[in-house]
MIDOKE-481254 format. One record per atom (N, C-alpha, C): x, y, z. Coordinates in steps of 0.05 Angstrom, whole numbers, plus 5000, padded with zeros to 4 digits. Layout:
MIDOKE-481254
XYZ ...
//
This chain:
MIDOKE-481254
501749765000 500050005000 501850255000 501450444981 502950584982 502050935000 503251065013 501951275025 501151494999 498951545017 497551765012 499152044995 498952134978 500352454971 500352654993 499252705004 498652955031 499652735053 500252495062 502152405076 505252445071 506052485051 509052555043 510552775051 511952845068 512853155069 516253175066 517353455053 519453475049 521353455079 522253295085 524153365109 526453515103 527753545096 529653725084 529054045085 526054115076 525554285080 523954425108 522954225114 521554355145 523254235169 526454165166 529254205188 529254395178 529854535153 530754755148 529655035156 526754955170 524555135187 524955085215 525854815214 526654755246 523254715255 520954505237 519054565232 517854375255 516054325266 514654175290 511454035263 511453805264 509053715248 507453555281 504353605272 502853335302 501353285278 500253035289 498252895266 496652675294 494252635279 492952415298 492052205280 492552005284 491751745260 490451555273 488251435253 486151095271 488250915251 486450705268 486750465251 486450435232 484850535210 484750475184 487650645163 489450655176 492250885163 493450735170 493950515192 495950295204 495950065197 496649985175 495749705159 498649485168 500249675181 502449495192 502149405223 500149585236 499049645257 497249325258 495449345237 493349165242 494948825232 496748875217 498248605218 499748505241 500348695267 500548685281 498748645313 496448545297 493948495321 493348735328 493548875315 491849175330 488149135319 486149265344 484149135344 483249515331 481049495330 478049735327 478649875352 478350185352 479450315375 482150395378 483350365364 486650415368 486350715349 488450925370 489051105364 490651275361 491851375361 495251475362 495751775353 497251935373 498052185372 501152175367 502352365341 504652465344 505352715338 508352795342 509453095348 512252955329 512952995311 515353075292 516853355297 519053305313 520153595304 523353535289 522453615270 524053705246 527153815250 530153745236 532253905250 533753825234 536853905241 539153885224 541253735243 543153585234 545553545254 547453435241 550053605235 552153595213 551153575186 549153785179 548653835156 545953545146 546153375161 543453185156 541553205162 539053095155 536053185164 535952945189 535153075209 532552895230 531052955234 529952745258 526452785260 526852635294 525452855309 524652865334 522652705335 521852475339 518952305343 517652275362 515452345374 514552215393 511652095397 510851825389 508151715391 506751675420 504151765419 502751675449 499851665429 497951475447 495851415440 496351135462 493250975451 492350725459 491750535437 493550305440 492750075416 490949815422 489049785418 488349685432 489049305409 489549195437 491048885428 488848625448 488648405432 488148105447 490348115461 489448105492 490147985521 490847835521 493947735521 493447405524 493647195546 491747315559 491247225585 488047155582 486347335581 484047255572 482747275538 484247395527 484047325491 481047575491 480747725505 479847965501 480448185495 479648455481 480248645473 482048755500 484948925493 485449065525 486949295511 486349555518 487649805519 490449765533 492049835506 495749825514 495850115510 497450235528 497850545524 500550525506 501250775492 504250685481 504451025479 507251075491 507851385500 512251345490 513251305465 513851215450 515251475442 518951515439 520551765430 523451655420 523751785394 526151655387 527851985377 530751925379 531152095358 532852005337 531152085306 531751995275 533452155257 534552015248 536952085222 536851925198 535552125185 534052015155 537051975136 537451675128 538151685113 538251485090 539451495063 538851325043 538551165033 541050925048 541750705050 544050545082 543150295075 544150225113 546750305113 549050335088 551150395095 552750625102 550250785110 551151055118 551551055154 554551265167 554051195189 552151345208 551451305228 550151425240 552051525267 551251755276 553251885291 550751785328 552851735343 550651795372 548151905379 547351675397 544351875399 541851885383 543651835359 540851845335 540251495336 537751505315 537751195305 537351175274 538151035265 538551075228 534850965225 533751185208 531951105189 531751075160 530850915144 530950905114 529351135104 529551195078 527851375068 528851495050 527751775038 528251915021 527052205034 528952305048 528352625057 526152825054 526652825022 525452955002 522352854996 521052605003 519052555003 518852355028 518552425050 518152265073 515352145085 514751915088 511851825090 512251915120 510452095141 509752205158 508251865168 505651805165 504751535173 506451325177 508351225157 509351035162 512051095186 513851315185 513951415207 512751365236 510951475239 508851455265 508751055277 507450995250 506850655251 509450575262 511650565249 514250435251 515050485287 514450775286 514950795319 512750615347 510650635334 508150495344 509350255358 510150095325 510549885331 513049815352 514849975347 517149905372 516249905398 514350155406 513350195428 510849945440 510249785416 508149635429 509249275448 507149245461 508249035481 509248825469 511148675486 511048385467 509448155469 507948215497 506048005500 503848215516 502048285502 498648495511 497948375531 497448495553 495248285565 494648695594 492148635601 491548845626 493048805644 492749115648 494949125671 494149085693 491148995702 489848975729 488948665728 489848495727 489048195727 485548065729 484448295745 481548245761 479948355739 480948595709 479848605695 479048385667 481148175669 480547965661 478947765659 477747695683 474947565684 476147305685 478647165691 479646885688 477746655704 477446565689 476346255707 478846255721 477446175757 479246155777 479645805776 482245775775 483145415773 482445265795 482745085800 481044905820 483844885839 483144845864 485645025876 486844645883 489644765877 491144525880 490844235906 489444295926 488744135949 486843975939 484244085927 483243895917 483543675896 485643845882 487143515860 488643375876 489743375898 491443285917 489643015923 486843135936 485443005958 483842755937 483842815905 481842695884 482142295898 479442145886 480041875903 482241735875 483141595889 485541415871 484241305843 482141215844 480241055816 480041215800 480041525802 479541735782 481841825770 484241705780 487041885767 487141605747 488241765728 489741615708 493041605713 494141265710 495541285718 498041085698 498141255676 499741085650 501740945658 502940925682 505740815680 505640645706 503040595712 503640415739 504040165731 503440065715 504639735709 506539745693 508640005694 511639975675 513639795696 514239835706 516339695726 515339345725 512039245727 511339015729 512138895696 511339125678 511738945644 515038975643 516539075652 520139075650 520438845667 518938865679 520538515706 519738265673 518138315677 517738065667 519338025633 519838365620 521438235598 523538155612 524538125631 526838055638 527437735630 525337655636 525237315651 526137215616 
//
């Protein structure tokens, strides 16, 4: 999918303004987002500020919003906050170096996808395993508490290996 025309902006030229971009994007702009289990409800705020450093373009990032992801604790919808800041050094190919501090991004200056930007940061910022942060909002079936598997009567356990020792005696013979 390719971005949008009015998603593209010159970076080159708005460091050269020393320019501040915000944008607010849903789910339907995050198609890397949604390959990523992002559910309906996911929303995301960012602040780009624009700059120079030894004559190269960066980009000040910072994503905040809520994504919302399957729990996987209870496999329900759960609000992940993601509050998400990098600082970027656009450049053309991996073999360029990157000086401290920054982190190398791919791209083309001159026409920079703003969305995929945002997404790419999203995604660093998102969990590696979703689940609420309050356990009791999960609703878990409570497990059967270990005493009573303890106390279960002997005829009910399954017990695959109790006549292993009796069938080895006897390959013996």
């Amino acid at each position: 999918m390719s971005p949008a025309r009015s998603d593209q902006v010159n970076a080159v030229e708005l460091a050269g303004r020393a320019a501040t971009l915000t944008r607010e994007i849903g789910l339907t702009q995050l198609p890397r987002l949604v390959e990523a289990g992002a559910l309906p409800g996911t929303r995301l705020g960012a602040v780009m500020v624009f700059g120079k450093f030894e004559g190269r373009t960066t980009v000040e990032v910072r994503v905040e919003g809520s994504v919302m992801l399957t729990c996987q604790r209870c496999l329900r919808p759960s609000e992940c906050r993601i509050d998400d800041s990098a600082q970027l050094l656009i450049v053309a190919n991996d073999a360029e170096a990157v000086p401290g501090g920054f982190e190398a991004t791919l791209g083309d200056a001159e026409r920079l996808s703003v969305t995929e930007l945002i997404e790419e940061q999203a995604l660093l910022g998102m969990p590696l395993v979703p689940m609420h942060e309050d356990l009791a909002q999960c609703d878990e079936v409570q497990a059967v508490p270990a005493t009573e598997a303890v106390d279960a009567p002997d005829e009910e356990r399954q017990r695959p290996f109790a006549n292993l020792r009796e069938m080895l005696d006897q390959g013996e013979r």
